[in-house]
Each structure stands twice: as structure tokens, then as C-alpha cells.
C-alpha positions in Angstrom: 39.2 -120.9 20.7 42.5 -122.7 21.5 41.6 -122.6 25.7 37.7 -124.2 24.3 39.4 -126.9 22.6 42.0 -127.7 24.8 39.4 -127.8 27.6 37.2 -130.1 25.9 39.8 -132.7 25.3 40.7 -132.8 28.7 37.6 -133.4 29.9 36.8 -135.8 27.2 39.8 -138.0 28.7 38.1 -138.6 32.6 37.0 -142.1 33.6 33.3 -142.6 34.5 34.4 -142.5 37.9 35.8 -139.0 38.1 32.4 -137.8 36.5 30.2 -139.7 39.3 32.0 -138.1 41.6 32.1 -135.0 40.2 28.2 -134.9 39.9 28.2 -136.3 43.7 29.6 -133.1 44.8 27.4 -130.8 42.7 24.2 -132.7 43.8 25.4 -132.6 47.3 26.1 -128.7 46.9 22.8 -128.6 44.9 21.0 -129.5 47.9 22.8 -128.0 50.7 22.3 -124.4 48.9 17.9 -125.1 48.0 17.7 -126.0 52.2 20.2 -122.9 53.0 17.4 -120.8 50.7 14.3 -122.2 51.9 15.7 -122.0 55.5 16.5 -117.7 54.5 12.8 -117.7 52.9 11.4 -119.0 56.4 12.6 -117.1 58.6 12.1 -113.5 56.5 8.3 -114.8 56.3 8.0 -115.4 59.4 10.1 -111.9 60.5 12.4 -113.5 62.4 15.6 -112.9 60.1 18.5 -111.1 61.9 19.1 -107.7 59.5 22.1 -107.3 57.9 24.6 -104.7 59.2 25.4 -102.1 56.9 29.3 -102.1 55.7 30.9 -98.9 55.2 33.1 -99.2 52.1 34.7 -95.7 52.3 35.6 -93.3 54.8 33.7 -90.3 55.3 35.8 -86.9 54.2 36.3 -85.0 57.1 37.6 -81.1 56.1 39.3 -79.5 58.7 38.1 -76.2 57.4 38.8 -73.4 60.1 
């Protein structure tokens, strides 16, 4: 509860201009992530998507059992 109310006052204390740019960034991010989606969405219609490698996380167990 302390962190909440601590974090509201600090951002109660920005100027205007440190929100407007703020909300520049996240608009610009906003939009750069809806082309980067609609750009993915395209090309797996269309079947031209590269596929994704698989990642091995673990090692395979290998028994030397004689």
C-alpha cells in the first residue's frame, strides 16, 4: 500500500510536458507493434512466414549403460 501511494504522488508531481511525451512514445510504440502484427498476419495468410526453429531447452540424457 505504501509503494501505491508513494507511486501515485510521484507521478502526480510531472509537468504536462513529461506526460506528452510520455504518451508520444507509447502511441509511437502503439503503432509500430499493430504494423509488426498485421505485417506477421500477412505473411502466415498468404504462407509465406519463415517457421520458427525449435529450441532445445534441455539436454537429452544419454546412459552409458553397457
Amino acid at each position: 500500500m505504501l509503494a501505491l501511494s508513494a507511486s501515485v504522488a510521484l507521478l502526480t508531481q510531472q509537468s504536462l510536458q513529461t506526460w506528452l511525451i510520455a504518451g508520444g512514445y507509447v502511441v509511437v510504440g502503439t503503432i509500430l507493434f499493430l504494423v509488426a502484427r498485421a505485417a506477421r498476419r500477412r505473411e502466415h495468410r498468404q504462407g509465406t512466414a519463415e517457421p520458427t526453429r525449435e529450441l532445445r531447452l534441455e539436454r537429452p540424457i544419454v546412459r552409458d549403460d553397457d
